[in-house]
Steps between C-alpha positions, in 0.01 A plus 500: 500500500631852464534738804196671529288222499728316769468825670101477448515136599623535810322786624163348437500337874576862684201741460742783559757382198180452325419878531870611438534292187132636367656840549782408301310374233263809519871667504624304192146535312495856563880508417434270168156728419732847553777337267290398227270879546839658442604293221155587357545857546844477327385253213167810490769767521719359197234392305372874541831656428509248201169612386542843605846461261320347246210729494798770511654363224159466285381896604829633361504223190155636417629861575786465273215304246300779556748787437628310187179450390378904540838589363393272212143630465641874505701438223266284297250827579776752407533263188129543386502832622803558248374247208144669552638850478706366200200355325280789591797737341527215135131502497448921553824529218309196256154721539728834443626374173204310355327847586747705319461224245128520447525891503806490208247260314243715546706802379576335190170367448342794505780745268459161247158565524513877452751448215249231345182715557750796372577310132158308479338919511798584252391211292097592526616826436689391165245264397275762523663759326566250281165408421390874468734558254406196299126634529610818380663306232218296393265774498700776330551148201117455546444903417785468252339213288160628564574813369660342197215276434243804501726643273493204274101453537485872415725421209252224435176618513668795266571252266192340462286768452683587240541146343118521535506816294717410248333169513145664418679684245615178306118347506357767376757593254445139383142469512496852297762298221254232480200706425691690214770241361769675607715219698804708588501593866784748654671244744649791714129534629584174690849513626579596832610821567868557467553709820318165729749464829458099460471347155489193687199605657296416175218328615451091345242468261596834341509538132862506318518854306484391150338587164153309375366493227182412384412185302497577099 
């Protein structure tokens, strides 16, 4: 057996050992209950100082996380702010130039449309003038040749009523040969008149000048 237990052994026949040893194993609990309190407390203690450490360690890990990370997201904002200000200034220069663009377009549209509306009013202008002078033209040829053909109807009608003349002349010269037997006719009563403007104006149908004479 080991000691205490001899020890307990033999003081189980005297009440006052009995008493003595209970207080030494109320000492010993006690002793054994302090012992493992403190070893508690220290295990408690260094598992708090661990996990104080540790949660130490993990506040300034997520402070350093943090910082890096705000650090980051200023200058991915300073970035946008600098590629928005960048695409605000391409986009305000694009709009500048297609403006200036549409306005140079516009420019020349209109002076080719001036200069257009400018030579198409020439061109009326000429056509006109143009077709003024051709009336002109044509009517002063119209009054021309009408005037020439009243002159040749004058000449005309002049002519016939002579032909008719001379023409009445001939019958009756001839009917007056036939009642008396005297065939010759003067053939000069028939032939146009010498001082005619048109010989070719004779009329078709008319009689040649020539001499008759009457049948024996």
């Amino acid at each position: 057996m080991s000691e205490p237990l001899e020890q307990m052994a033999v003081a189980a026949a005297d009440p006052a050992a009995q008493q003595h040893q209970a207080l030494q194993v109320l000492t010993l609990a006690q002793r054994t209950a302090e012992e493992h309190v403190a070893s508690a407390r220290r295990e408690v203690d260094r598992i708090r100082a661990e996990a104080q450490a540790s949660a130490d360690q993990i506040i300034r890990e997520a402070q350093a996380n943090a910082q890096g990370l705000h650090q980051e997201a200023e200058k991915a904002l300073s970035a946008a702010h600098a590629s928005a200000a960048q695409i605000a200034r391409d986009a305000q220069a694009r709009f500048d130039k297609a403006q200036h663009e549409a306005e140079t377009i516009l420019s020349e549209a209109r002076t080719k449309a001036d200069d257009m509306a400018k030579h198409a009013q020439a061109s009326a202008d000429e056509l006109k003038h143009q077709a003024e002078q051709k009336y002109e033209d044509v009517v002063g040829s119209l009054a021309a040749r009408r005037e020439a053909l009243q002159r040749q109807i004058e000449a005309l009608e002049g002519f016939d009523q002579e032909y008719r003349t001379r023409l009445t002349t001939f019958m009756q010269n001839q009917l007056r040969a036939l009642w008396v037997d005297q065939p010759q006719v003067n053939a000069e009563a028939i032939e146009p008149p010498a001082d005619h403007p048109d010989p070719d104006l004779t009329p078709a149908g008319a009689l040649p000048a020539q001499r008759t004479s009457a049948p024996a």
